[in-house]
C-alpha positions, 0 to 999 in steps of 0.5 A, a space after each residue: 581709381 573708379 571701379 571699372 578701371 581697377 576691373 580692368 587692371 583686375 582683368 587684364 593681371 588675370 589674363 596675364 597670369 592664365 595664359 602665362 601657364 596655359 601657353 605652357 600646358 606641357 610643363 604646367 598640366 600634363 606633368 601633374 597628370 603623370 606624377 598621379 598615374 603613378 601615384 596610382 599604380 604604385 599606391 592604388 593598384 601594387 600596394 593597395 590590394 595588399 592593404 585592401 580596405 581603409 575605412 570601408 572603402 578600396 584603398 585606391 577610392 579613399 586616398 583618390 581625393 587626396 592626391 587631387 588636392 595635393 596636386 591643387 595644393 602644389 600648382 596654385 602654390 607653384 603658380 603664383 611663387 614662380 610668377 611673382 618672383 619672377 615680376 620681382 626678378 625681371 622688374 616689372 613688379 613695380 611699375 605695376 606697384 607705383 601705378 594708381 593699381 590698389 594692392 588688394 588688385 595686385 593680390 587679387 590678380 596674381 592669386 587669381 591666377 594661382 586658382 585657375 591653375 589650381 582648378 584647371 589641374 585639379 581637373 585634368 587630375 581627376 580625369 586621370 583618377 576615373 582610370 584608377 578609382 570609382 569615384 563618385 560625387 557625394 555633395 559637389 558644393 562642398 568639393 567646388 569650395 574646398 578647391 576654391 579655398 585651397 587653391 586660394 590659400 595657397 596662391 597667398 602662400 606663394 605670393 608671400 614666398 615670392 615676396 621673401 625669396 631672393 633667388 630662383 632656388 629660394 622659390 623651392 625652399 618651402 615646398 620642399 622642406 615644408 609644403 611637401 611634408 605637411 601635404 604627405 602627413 595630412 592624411 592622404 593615404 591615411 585615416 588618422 584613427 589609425 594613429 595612437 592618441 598622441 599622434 592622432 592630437 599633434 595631426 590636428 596641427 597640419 592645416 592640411 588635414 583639415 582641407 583633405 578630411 573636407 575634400 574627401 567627404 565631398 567625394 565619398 562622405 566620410 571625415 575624421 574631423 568635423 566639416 564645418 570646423 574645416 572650413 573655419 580653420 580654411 578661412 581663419 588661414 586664409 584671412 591670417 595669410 591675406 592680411 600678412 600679403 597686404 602688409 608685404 606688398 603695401 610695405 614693398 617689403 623685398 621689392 622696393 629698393 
């Protein structure tokens, strides 16, 4: 398959995967908006003033970029589980697979998708948190590749559950008993120097910690773990969840009958 033909299955699975959760901007983009509003009044503004200061900062401007990126987390996740189960449920998955389609365009294709969802989200999140937060922009850079490389890692994440899951319930499994408590243990409202040693050393292991810790420091500057170490532990995460995709999907593991 020539180059410009596998652009063009690249593209044509992208516009698919876009205007899949586009068209429905009011269950995909608003919801998001909401659920962090009221993470702010609650968090931020009601038990925020009583907290008052974590690590120099307002409480409401330091946990600000981690509810951003949870809400990044959570939707290039959800965007691509959905989508892929839904290929494997309605069938159409594998026409797609016994096309002269390379797997690596089908990853790319459907992860794609999830990152655009993540960003755009991401986004109409942020907005939301001006109302609430003074953020600034400390290293925009640092904050474009940190949404990038989430959302990345997470749209793989979901193409490997959808890969596994055999019915519309098993789709919430991991988010729920998995995903959702990594993401609230992975420093959003907190700073992990305020654990005791021990628990400060078992938060290392949340991947999670790592990608808030950078995502924080593109807007405010401050970190509890070293930045370039972050982005060492994103990409080792995203090769290792990559690599397992292309096994599933060249295997037909779960779609192939």
């Amino acid at each position: 398959m020539s180059a410009s033909k596998q652009w063009i299955a690249f593209k044509t699975i992208f516009i698919k995967e876009f205007l899949r959760f586009i068209r429905i901007w009011k269950q995909t983009i608003l919801p998001p908006m909401v659920t962090t509003s009221l993470y702010f009044i609650i968090f931020g503004n009601l038990i925020g003033g009583r907290i008052g200061e974590m690590e120099g900062y307002r409480y409401v401007d330091f946990i600000a970029p981690g509810l951003i990126l949870m809400t990044v987390i959570t939707q290039s996740y959800a965007n691509t589980v959905a989508s892929f189960f839904g290929a494997k449920f309605q069938r159409h998955i594998e026409e797609l697979m016994v096309s002269p389609t390379p797997d690596y365009i089908i990853i790319f294709g459907y992860t794609s998708g999830g990152i655009a969802r993540g960003i755009i989200v991401g986004f109409a999140v942020t907005i939301v948190s001006m109302f609430f937060a003074d953020l600034g922009i400390h290293n925009f850079a640092i904050l474009m590749s940190i949404v990038v490389l989430t959302a990345t890692l997470f749209s793989l994440a979901g193409i490997i559950n959808g890969v596994y899951a055999k019915t519309f319930d098993d789709i919430s499994i991991i988010p729920t008993f998995i995903l959702a408590p990594l993401t609230y243990l992975g420093g959003i409202f907190y700073s992990i120097s305020l654990l005791p040693e021990f628990w400060q050393d078992m938060s290392l292991a949340n991947p999670i910690l790592y990608m808030i810790n950078a995502f924080r420091y593109g807007f405010i500057g401050i970190t509890d773990i070293d930045l370039w170490f972050s982005y060492g532990i994103i990409l080792i995460f995203i090769a290792l969840l990559y690599a397992y995709t292309m096994y599933l999907v060249k295997a037909g593991h779960g779609i192939r009958s």
